[in-house]
C-alpha positions in Angstrom: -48.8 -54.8 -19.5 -46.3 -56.7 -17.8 -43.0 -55.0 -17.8 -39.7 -57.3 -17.6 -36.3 -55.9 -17.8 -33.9 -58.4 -19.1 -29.7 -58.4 -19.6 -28.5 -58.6 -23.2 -25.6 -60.3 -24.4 -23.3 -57.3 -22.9 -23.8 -58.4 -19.8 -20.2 -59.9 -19.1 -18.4 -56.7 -19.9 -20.3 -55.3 -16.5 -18.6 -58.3 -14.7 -17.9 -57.8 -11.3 -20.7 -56.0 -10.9 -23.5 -58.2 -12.6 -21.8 -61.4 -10.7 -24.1 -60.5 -8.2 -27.2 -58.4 -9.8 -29.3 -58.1 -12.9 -27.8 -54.9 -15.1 -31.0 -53.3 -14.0 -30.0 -53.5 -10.6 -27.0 -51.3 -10.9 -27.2 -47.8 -9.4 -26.1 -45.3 -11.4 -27.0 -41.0 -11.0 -29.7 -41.9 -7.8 -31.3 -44.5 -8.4 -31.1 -47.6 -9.9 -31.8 -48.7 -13.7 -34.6 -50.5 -12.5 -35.8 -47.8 -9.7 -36.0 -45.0 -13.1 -38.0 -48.1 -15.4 -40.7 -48.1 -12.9 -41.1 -44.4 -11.5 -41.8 -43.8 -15.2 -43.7 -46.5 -15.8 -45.3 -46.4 -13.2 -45.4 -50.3 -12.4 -43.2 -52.8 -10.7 -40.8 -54.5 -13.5 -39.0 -58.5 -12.9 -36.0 -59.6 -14.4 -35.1 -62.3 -17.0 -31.5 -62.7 -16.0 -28.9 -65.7 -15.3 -30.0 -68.8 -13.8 -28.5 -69.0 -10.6 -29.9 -65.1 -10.1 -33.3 -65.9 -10.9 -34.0 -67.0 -7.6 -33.3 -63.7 -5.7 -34.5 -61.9 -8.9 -37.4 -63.9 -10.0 -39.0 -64.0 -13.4 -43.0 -62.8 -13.5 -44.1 -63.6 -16.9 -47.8 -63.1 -18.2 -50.0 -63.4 -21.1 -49.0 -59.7 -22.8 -45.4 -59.1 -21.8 -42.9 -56.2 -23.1 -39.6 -57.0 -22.5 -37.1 -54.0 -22.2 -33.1 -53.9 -22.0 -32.1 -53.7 -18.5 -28.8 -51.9 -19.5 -31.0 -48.8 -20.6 -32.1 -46.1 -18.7 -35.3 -44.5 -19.3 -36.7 -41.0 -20.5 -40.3 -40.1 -21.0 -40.1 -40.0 -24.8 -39.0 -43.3 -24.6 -41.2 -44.6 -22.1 -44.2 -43.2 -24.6 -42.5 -45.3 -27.4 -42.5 -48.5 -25.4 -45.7 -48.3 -24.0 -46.9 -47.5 -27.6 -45.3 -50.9 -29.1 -48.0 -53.7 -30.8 -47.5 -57.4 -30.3 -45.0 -59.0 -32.2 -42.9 -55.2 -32.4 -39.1 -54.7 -31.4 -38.2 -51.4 -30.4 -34.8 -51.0 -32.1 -32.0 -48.5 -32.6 -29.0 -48.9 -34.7 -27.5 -52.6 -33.4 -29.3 -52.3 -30.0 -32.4 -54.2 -28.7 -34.0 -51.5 -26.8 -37.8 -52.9 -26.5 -39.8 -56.1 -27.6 -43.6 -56.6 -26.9 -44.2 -60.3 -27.4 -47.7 -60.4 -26.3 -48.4 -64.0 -27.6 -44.8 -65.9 -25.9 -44.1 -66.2 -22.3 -40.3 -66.0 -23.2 -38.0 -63.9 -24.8 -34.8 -64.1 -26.9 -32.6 -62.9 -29.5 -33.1 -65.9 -32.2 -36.9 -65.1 -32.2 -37.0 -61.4 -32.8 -35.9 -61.5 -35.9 -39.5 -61.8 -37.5 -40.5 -59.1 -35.3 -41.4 -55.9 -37.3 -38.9 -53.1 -36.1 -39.7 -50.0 -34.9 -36.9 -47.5 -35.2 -36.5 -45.1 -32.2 -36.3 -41.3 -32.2 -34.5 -41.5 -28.4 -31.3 -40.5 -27.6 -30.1 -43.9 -25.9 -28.2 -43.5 -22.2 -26.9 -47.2 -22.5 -24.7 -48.6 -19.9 -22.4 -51.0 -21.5 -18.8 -50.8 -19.5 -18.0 -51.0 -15.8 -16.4 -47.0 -16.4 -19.5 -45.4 -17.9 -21.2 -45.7 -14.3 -19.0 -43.3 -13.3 -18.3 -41.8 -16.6 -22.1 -41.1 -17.2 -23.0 -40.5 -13.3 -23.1 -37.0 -13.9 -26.4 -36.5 -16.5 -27.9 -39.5 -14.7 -27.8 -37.7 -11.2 -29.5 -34.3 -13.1 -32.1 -36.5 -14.8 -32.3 -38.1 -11.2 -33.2 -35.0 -9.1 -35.2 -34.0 -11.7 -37.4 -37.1 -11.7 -37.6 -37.1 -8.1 -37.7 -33.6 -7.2 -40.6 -32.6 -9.6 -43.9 -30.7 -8.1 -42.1 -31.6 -4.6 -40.8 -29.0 -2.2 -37.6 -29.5 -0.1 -37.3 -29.9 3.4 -35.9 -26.8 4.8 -31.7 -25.9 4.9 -30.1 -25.2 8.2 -29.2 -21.7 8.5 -25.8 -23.6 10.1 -24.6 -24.3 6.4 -22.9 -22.5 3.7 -25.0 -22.7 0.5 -24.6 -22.0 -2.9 -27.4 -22.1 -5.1 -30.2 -23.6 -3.0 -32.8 -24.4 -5.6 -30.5 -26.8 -7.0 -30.6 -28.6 -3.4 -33.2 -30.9 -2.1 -33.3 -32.8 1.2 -36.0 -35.5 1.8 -37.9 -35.6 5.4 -35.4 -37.1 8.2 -32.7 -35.7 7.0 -29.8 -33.6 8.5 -27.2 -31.3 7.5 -25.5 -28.8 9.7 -22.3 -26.6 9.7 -21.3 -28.2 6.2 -20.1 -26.4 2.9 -23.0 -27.3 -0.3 -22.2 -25.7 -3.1 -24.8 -26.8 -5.8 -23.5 -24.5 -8.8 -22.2 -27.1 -10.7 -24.8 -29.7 -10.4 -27.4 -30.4 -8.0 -27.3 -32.1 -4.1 -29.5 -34.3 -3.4 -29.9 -35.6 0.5 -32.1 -38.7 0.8 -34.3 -39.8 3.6 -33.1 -40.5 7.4 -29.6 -39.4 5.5 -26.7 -37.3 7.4 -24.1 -34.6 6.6 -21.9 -34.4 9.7 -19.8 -30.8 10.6 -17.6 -29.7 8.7 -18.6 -31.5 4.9 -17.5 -29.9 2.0 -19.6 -30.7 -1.2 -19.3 -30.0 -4.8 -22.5 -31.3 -7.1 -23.1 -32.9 -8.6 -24.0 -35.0 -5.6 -26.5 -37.6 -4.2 -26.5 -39.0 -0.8 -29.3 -41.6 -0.5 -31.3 -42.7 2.2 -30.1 -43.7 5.7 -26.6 -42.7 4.7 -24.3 -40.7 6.5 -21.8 -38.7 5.5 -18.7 -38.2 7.9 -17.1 -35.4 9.4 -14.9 -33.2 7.5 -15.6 -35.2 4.5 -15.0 -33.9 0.8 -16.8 -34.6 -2.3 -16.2 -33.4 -5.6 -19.1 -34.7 -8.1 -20.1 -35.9 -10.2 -20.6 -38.6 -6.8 -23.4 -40.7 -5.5 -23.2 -43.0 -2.0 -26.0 -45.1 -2.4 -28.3 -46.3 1.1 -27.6 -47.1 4.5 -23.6 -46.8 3.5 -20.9 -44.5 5.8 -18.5 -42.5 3.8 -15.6 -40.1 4.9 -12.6 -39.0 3.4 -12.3 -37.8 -0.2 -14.2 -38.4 -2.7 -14.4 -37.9 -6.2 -16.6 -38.9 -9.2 -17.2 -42.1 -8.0 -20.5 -44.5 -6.9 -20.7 -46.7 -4.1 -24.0 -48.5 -4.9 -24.8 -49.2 -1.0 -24.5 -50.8 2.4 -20.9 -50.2 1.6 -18.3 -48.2 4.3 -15.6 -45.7 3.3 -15.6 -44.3 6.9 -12.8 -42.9 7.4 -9.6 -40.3 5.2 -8.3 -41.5 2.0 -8.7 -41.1 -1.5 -11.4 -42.5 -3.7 -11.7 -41.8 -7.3 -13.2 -42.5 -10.3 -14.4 -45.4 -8.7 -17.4 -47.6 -8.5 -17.6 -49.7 -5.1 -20.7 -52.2 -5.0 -22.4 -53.2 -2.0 -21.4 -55.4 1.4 -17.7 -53.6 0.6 -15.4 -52.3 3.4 -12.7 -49.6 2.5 -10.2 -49.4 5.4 -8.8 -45.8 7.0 -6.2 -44.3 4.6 -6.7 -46.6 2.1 -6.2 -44.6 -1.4 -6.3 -45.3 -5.0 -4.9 -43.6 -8.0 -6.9 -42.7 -10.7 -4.2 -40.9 -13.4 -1.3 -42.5 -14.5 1.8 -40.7 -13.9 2.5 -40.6 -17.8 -1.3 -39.6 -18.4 -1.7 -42.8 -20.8 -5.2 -44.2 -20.9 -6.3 -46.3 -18.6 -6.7 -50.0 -19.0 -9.0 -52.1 -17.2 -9.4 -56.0 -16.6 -12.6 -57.0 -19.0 -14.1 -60.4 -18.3 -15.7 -60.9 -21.5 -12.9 -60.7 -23.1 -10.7 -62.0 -20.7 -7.3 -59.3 -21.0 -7.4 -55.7 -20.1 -8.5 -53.2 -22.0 -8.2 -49.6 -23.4 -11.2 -47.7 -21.5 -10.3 -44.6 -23.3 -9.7 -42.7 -20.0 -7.4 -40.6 -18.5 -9.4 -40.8 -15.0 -10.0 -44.8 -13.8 -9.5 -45.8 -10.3 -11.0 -48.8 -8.6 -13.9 -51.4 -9.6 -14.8 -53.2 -6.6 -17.4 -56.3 -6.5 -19.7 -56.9 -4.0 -18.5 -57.9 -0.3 -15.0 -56.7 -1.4 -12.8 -55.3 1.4 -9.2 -53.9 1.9 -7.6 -53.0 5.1 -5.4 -49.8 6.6 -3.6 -47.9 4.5 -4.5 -50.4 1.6 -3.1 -48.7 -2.3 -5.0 -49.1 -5.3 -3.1 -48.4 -8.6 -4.6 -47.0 -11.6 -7.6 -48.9 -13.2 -7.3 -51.9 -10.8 -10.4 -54.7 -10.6 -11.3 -56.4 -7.7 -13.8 -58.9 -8.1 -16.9 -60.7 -5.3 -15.6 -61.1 -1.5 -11.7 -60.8 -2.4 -10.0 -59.6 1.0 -6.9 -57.3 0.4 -4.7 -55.8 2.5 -0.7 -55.2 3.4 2.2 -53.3 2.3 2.6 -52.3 -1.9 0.3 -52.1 -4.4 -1.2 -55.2 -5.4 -2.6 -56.8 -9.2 -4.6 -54.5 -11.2 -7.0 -57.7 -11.6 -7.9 -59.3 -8.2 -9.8 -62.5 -9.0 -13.0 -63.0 -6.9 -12.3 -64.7 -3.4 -9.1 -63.6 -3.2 -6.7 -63.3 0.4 -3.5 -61.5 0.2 -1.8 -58.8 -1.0 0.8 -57.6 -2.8 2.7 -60.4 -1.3 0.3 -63.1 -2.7 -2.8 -64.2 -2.6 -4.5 -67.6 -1.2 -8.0 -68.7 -1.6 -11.0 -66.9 0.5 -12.5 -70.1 1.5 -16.4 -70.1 1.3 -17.2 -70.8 4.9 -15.4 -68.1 6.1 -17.0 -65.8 3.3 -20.1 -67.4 4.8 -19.4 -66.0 8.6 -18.6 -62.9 7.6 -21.6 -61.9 5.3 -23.8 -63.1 8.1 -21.9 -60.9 10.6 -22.5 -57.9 7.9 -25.8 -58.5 6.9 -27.2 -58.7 10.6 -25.3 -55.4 11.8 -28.2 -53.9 9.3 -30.8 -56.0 10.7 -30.9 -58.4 7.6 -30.4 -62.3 7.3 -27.8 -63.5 5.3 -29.9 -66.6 3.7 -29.4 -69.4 1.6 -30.2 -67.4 -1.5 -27.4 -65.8 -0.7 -25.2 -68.7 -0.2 -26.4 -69.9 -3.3 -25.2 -66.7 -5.4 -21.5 -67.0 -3.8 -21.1 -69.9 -4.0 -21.6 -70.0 -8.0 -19.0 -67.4 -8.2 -16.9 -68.6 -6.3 -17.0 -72.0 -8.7 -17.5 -69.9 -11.4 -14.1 -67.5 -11.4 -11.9 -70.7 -9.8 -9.8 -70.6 -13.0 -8.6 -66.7 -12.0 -7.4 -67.9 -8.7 -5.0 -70.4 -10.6 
């Protein structure tokens, strides 16, 4: 079968994070959505997603094709159930759209399943459909993680240079270091990816994943339930939070309850609360529905898009939004919502002109040996057209 992972109509309320990615694409425990679909399924997946996306995520469609909601992540049960579906079948449970095998049609929407015979699931559903559950729900997703990952394999060795609690709820992949650091895995498991580093003097509470050709700086301390996704440099303290990767939080400062997505820059002693000081729940910019609101929460710190940064000594109040290659930085606390290509502070904010975007993603992108392309271009420039009316 061919295997496509598509975004359903709850796509916006993942905004700014799906500006720039397919929901599959979102990391979330250790891997991504789409890196779980297709250990278990042991196939490569494509994505039906938005238009100006489909380009760097292409569409692979075939003559037998089951489509499967991208905002899901998988278990084996459910896996079985998929895999099990006849043409013209839609895997459902309660209002969500979990599965659809439309073995006769090269496309896929909701109109059309409605003559599909449903099949009613016996899964429990791990659905992502807020920006806060990534964080919120990081900490079962990293457990089913490691244990996906870490099955029938056997750990590379642990320094004798560490403190360690619970050891066979750590795993470190080949190329790896770790010395004179703190790992206590009694809580939730550590996981250390490949070519990944733990400098002196880490402190580190699991639940934990550090994936490959990361580094972790000195002194640093993380409280889990926290994952730093690849080649990214984190230091400071951290807690419950995701950076998805090639993101930098290098040096002190507070992050928490966060989720930081890729190409992002977090300056020395930049901080952001994450508990109001009358304990109120937490209320967060939603651009589906275009006003802020209620998460629920007690804990919510900082959303930041993709190619996001802040400067020195930046502050972050309580649930604040940042949105694709804003650029924040001075004295005070600026918006809770920071529109996408945003310059300024708490002083104001002027347009991030493209071209300048443009020069600095191609800076970033070769300092890891990659070529900022046209594709690229494409994608931010779309956003930045597409969120103008924030900016006003």
């Amino acid at each position: 079968m061919n295997y496509i992972l598509f975004d359903d109509n709850n796509r916006a309320n993942l905004l700014p994070f799906t500006f720039t990615r397919p929901v599959a694409d979102i990391r979330i425990g250790i891997l991504t959505i789409r890196e779980k679909w297709e250990l278990l399924l042991k196939e490569k997946t494509s994505t039906k997603t938005e238009s100006y996306l489909s380009k760097k995520f292409p569409l692979k469609s075939d003559t037998d094709n089951v489509w499967i909601n991208g905002a899901i992540c998988p278990t084996e049960q459910l896996v079985k159930e998929i895999t099990d579906l006849k043409s013209n079948h839609v895997l459902v449970l309660s209002d969500h759209v979990i599965a659809c095998n439309t073995a006769d049609t090269k496309d896929f929407n909701y109109n059309e399943i409605s003559t599909f015979e449903k099949i009613v699931s016996r899964s429990q559903l791990f659905q992502i459909e807020n920006v806060w559950d990534i964080f919120s729900k990081n900490e079962a997703a990293i457990k089913a993680d490691f244990n996906l990952i870490t099955k029938g394999r056997k750990s590379q060795p642990i320094s004798t240079t560490n403190q360690v609690i619970k050891p066979e709820n750590i795993f470190i992949e080949e190329g790896a270091k770790v010395e004179c650091s703190i790992l206590n895995a009694s809580s939730g498991p550590i996981y250390i990816g490949k070519d990944a580093e733990i400098m002196e003097g880490s402190i580190i509470r699991g639940s934990f994943a550090l994936c490959e050709h990361s580094t972790l700086k000195l002194g640093a301390k993380i409280y889990g339930p926290t994952t730093i996704g690849p080649h990214s440099k984190v230091g400071g303290e951290v807690n419950n939070s995701i950076i998805f990767g090639f993101s930098n939080k290098a040096h002190d400062g507070f992050l928490g309850n966060s989720v930081i997505g890729e190409w992002c820059n977090i300056g020395a002693d930049s901080n952001n609360s994450n508990l109001k000081n009358n304990y109120a729940q937490v209320k967060l910019w939603n651009y589906n529905k275009e006003r802020f609101v209620n998460t629920g929460l007690t804990f919510c710190g900082l959303m930041m898009g993709d190619h996001s940064k802040c400067g020195i000594n930046t502050m972050f109040n309580t649930g604040t939004v940042i949105g694709v290659n804003a650029n924040i930085f001075g004295a005070g606390f600026p918006r809770n919502f920071v529109p996408s290509f945003s310059w300024g502070g708490a002083a104001g904010f002027t347009t991030y002109k493209l071209t300048d975007a443009f020069e600095v993603g191609s800076r970033v992108f070769e300092r890891r040996g990659m070529v900022f392309n046209e594709t690229e271009r494409e994608i931010l420039t779309h956003i930045f057209e597409a969120t103008e009316k924030y900016r006003k």
